[in-house]
MOPAC internal coordinates of N, CA, C and O (Angstrom, degrees):
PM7 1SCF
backbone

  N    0.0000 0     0.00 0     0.00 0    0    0    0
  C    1.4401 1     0.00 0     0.00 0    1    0    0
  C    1.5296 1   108.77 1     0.00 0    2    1    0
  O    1.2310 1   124.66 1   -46.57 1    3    2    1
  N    1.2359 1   108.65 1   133.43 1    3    2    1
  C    1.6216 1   114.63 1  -177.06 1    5    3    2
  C    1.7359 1   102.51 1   -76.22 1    6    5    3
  O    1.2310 1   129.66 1   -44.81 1    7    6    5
  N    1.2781 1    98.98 1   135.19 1    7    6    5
  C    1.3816 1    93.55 1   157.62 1    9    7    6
  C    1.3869 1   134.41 1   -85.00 1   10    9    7
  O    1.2310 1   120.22 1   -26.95 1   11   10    9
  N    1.5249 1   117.18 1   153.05 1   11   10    9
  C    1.4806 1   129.46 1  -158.51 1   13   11   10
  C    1.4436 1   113.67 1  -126.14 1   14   13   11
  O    1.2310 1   117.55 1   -41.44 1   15   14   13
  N    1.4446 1   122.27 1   138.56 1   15   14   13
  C    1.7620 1   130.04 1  -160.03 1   17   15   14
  C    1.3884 1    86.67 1  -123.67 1   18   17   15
  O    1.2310 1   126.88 1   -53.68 1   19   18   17
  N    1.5011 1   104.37 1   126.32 1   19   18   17
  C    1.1985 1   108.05 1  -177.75 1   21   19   18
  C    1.6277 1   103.08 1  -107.19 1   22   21   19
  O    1.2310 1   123.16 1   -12.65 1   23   22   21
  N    1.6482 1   111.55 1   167.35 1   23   22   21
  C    1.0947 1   128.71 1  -170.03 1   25   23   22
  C    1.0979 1   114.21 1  -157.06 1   26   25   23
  O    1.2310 1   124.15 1   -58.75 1   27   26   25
  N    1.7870 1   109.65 1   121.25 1   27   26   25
  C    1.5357 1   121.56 1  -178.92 1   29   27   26
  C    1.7533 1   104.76 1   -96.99 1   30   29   27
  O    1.2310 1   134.71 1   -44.23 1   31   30   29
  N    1.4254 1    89.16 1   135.77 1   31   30   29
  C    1.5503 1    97.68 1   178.86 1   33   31   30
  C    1.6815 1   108.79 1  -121.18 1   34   33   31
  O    1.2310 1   118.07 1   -66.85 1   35   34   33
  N    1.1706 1   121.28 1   113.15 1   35   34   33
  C    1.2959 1   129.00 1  -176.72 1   37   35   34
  C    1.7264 1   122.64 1   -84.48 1   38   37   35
  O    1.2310 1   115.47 1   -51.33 1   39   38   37
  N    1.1988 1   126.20 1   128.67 1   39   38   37
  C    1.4434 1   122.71 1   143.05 1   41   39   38
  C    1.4168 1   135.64 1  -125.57 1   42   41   39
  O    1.2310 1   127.39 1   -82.80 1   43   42   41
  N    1.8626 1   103.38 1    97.20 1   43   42   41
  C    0.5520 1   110.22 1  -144.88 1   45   43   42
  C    1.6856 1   109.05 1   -84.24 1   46   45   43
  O    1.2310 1   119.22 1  -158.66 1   47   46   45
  N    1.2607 1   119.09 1    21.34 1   47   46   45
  C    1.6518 1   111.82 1   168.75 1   49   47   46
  C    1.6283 1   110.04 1   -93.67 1   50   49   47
  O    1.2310 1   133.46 1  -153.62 1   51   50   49
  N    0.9616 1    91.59 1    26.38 1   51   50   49
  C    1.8619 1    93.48 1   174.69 1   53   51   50
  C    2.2853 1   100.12 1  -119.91 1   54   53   51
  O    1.2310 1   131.73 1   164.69 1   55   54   53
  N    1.3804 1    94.96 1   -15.31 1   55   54   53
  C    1.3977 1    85.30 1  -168.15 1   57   55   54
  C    1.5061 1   107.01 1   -78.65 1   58   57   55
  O    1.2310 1   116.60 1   -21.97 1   59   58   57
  N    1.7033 1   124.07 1   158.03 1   59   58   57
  C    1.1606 1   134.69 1  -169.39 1   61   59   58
  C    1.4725 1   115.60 1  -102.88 1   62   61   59
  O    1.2310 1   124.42 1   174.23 1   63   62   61
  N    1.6627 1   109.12 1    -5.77 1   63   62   61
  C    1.1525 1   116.38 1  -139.18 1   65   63   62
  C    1.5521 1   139.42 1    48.96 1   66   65   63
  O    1.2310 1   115.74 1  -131.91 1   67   66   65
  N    1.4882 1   125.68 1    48.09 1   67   66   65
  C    1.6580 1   121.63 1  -164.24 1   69   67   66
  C    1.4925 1    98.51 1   -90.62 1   70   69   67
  O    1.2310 1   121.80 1   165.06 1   71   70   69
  N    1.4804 1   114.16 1   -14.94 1   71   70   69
  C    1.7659 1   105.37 1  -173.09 1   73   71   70
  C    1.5568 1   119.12 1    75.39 1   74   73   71
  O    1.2310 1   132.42 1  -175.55 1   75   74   73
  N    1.3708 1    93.61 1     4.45 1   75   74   73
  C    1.9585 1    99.18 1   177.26 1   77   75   74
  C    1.6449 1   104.33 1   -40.91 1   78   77   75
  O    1.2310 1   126.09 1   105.56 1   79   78   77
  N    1.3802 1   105.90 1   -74.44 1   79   78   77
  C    1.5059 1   135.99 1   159.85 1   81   79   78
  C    1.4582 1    98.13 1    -8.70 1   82   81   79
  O    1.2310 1   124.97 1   107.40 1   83   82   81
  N    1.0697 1   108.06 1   -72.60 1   83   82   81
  C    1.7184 1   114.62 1  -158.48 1   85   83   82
  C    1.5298 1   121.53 1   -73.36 1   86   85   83
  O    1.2310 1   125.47 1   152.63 1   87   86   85
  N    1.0796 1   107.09 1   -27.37 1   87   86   85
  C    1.7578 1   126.59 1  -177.92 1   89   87   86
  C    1.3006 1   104.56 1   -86.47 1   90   89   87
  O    1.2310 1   109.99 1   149.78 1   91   90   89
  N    1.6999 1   136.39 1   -30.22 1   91   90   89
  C    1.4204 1   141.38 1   177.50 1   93   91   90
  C    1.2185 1   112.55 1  -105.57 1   94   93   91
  O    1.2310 1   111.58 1   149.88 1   95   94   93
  N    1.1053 1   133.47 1   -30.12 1   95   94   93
  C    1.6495 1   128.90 1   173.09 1   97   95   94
  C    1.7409 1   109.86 1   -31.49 1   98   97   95
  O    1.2310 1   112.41 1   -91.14 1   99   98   97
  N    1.4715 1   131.93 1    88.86 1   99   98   97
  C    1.2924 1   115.68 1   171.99 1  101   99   98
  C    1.8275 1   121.60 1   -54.00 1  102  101   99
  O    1.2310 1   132.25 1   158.00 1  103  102  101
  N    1.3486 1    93.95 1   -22.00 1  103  102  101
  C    1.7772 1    96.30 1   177.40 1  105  103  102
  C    1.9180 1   123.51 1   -90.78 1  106  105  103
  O    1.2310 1   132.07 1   159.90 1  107  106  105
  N    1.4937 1    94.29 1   -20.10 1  107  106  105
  C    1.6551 1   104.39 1   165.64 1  109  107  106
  C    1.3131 1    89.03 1    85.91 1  110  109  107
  O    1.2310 1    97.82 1  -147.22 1  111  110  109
  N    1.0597 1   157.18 1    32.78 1  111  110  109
  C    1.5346 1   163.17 1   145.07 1  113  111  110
  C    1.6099 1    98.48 1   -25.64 1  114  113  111
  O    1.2310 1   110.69 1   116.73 1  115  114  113
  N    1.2968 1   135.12 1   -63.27 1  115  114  113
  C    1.1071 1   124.54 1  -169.62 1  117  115  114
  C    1.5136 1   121.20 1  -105.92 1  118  117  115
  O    1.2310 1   124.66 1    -3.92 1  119  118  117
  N    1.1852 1   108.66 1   176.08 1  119  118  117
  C    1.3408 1   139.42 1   173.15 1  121  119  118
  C    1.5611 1   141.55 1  -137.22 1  122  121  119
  O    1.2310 1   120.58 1     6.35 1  123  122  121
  N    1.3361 1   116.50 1  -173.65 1  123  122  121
  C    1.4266 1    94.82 1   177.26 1  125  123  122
  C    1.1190 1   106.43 1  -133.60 1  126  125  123
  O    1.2310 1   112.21 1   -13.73 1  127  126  125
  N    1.6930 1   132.30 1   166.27 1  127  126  125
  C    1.2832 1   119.50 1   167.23 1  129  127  126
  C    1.3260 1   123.51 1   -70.58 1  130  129  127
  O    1.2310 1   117.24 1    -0.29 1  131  130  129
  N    1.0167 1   122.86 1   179.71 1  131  130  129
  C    1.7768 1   116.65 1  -167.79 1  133  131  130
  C    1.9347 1   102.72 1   -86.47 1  134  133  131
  O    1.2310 1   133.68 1   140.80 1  135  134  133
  N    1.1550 1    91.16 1   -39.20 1  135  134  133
  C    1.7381 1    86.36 1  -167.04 1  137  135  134
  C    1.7424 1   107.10 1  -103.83 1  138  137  135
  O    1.2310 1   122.98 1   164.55 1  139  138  137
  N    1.1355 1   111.90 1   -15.45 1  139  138  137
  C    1.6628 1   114.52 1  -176.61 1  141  139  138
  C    1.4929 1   107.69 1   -99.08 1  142  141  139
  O    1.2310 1   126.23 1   132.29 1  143  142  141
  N    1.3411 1   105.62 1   -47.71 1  143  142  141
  C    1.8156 1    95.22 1   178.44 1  145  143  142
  C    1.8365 1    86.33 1   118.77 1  146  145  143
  O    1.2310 1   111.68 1   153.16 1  147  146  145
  N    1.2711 1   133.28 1   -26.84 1  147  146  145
  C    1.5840 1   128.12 1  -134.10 1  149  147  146
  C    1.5072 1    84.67 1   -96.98 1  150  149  147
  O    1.2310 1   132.12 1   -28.75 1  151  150  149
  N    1.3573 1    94.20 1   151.25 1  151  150  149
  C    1.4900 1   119.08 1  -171.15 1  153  151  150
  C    1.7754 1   123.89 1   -74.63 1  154  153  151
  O    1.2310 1   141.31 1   -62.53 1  155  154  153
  N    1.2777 1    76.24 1   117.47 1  155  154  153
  C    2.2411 1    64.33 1  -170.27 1  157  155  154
  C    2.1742 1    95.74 1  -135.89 1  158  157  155
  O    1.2310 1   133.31 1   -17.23 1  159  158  157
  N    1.1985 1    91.89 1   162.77 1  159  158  157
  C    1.6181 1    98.04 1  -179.21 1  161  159  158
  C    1.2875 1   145.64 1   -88.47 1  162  161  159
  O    1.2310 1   118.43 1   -77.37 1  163  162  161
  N    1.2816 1   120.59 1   102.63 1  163  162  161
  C    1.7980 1   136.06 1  -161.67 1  165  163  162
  C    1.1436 1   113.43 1   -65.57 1  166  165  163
  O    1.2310 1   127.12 1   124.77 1  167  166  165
  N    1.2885 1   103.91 1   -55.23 1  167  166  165
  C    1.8396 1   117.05 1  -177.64 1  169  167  166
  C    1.6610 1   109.39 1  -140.98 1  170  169  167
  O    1.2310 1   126.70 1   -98.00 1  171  170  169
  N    1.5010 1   104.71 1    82.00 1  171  170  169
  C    1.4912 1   109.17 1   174.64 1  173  171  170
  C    1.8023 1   113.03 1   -58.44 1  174  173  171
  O    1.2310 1   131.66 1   148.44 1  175  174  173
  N    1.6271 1    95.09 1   -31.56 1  175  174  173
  C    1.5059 1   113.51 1  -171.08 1  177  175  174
  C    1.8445 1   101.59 1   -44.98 1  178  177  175
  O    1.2310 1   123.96 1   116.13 1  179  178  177
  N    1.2612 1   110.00 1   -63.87 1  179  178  177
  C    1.4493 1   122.34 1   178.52 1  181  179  178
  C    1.4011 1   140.05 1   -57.88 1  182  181  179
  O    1.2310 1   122.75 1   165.19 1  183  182  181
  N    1.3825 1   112.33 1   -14.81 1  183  182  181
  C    1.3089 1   144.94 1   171.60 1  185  183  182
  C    2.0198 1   102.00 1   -45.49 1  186  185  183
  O    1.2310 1   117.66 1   -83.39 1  187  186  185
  N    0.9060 1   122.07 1    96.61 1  187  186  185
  C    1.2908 1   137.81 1  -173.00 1  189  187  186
  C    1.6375 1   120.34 1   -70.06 1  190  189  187
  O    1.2310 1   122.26 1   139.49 1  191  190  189
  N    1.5598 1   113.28 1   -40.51 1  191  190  189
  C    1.6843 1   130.78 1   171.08 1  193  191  190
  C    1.2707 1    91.28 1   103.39 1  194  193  191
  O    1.2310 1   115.78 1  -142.61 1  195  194  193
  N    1.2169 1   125.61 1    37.39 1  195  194  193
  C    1.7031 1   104.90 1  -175.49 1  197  195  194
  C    1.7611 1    81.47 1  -108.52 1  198  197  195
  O    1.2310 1   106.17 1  -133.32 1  199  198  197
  N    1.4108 1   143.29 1    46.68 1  199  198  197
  C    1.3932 1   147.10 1   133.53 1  201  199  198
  C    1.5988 1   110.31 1    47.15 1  202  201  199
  O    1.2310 1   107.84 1  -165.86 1  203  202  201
  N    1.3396 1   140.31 1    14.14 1  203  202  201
  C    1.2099 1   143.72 1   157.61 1  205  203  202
  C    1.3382 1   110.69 1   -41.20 1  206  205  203
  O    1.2310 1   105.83 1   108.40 1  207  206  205
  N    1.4383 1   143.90 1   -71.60 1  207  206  205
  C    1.1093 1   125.21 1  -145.37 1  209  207  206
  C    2.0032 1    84.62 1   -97.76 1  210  209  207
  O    1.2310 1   115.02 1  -169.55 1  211  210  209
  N    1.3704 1   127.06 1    10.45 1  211  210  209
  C    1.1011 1   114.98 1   143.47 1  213  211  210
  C    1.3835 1   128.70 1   -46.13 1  214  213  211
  O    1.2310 1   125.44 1   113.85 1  215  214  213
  N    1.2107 1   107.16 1   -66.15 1  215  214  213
  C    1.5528 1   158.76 1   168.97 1  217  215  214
  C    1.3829 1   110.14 1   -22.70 1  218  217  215
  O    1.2310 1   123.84 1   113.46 1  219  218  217
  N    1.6001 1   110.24 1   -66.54 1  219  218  217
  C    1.3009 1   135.39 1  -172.81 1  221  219  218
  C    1.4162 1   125.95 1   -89.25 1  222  221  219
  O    1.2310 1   130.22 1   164.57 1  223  222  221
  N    1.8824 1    97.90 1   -15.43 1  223  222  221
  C    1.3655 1    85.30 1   178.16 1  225  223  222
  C    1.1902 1   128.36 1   -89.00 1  226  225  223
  O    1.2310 1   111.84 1   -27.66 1  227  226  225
  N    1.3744 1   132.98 1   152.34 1  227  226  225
  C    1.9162 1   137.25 1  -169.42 1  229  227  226
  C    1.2382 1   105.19 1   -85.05 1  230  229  227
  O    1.2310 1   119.68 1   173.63 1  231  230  229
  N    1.5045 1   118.21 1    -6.37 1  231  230  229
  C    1.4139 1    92.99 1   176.58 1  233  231  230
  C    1.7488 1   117.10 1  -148.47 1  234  233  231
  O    1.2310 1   129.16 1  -154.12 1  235  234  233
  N    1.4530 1    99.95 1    25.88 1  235  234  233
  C    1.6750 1   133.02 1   164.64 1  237  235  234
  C    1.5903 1    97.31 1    43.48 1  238  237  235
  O    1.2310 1   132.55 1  -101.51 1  239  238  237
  N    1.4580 1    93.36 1    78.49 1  239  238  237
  C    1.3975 1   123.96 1  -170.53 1  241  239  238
  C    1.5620 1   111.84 1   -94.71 1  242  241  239
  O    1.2310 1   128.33 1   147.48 1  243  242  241
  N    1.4382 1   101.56 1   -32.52 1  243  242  241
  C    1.6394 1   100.34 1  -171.92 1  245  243  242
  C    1.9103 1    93.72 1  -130.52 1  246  245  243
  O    1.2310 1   123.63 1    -3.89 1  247  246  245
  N    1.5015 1   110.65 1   176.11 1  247  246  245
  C    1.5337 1   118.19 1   166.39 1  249  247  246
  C    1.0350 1   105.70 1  -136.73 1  250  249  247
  O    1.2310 1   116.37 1   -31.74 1  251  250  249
  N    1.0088 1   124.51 1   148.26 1  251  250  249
  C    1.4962 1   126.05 1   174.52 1  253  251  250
  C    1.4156 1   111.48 1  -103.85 1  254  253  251
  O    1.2310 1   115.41 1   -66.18 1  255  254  253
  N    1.5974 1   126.31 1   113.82 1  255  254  253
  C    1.2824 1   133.08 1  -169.80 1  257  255  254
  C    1.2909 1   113.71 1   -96.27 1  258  257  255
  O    1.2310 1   108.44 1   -59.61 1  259  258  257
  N    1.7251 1   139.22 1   120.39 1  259  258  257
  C    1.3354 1   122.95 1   176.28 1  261  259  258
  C    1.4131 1   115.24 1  -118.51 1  262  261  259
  O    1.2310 1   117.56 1   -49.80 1  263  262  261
  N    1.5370 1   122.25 1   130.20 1  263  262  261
  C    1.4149 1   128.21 1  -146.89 1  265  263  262
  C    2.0528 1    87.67 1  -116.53 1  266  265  263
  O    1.2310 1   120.95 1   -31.19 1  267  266  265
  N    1.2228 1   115.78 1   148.81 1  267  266  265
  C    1.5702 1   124.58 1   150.63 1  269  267  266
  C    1.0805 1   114.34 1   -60.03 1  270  269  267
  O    1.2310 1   114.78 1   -54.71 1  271  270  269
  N    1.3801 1   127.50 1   125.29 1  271  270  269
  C    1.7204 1   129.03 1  -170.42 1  273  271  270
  C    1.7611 1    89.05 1   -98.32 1  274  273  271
  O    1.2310 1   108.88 1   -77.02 1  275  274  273
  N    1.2196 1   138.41 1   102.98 1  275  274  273
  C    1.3010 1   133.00 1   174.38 1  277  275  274
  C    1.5226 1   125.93 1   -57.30 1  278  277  275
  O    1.2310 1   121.58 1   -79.15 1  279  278  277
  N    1.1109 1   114.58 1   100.85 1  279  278  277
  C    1.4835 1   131.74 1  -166.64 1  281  279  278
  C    1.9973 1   113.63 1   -61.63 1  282  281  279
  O    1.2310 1   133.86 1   -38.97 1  283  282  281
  N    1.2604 1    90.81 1   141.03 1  283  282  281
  C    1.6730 1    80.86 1   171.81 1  285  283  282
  C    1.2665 1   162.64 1   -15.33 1  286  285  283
  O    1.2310 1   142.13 1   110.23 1  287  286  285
  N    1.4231 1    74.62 1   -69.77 1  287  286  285
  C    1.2976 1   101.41 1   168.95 1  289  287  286
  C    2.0280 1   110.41 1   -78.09 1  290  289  287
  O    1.2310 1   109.83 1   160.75 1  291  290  289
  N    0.6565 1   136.68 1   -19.25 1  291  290  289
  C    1.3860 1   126.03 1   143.60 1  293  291  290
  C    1.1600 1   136.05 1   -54.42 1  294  293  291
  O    1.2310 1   122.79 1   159.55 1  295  294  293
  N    1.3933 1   112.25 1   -20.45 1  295  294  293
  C    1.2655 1   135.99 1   178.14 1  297  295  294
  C    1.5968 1   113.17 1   -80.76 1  298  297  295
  O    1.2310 1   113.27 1   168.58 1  299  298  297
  N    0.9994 1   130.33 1   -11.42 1  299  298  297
  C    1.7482 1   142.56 1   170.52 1  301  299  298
  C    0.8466 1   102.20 1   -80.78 1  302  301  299
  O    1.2310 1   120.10 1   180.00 1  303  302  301

């Protein structure tokens, strides 16, 4: 199985600030802004694809994008 780099893509004029996102993220990918509450990204790096706060969110705020990481040996 090839491995896959995932990527969260946010829009954030749909978010309410509820922190769904933020309280379930097992990797801590997000954060919040200081004065709005609205969801923006800490550590995209860590973002795993396991699509939870996809999943969870009420108001399909983020997507979770998963790319082919091109392996080495393909690379010869």
């Amino acid at each position: 199985m090839a491995a896959k780099r995932a990527t969260v893509v946010l829009d954030v004029r749909w978010c309410k600030a509820c922190g769904i996102c933020m309280e379930f993220c097992p990797q801590h990918v997000f954060g919040a802004e200081p004065l709005t509450g609205i969801v923006r990204l800490e550590h995209p790096e860590a973002c795993t694809g396991c699509r939870l706060c996809e999943l969870l969110c009420p108001d399909y705020v983020m997507v979770v994008d998963e790319e082919p990481v091109p392996s080495a040996a393909a690379a010869s």
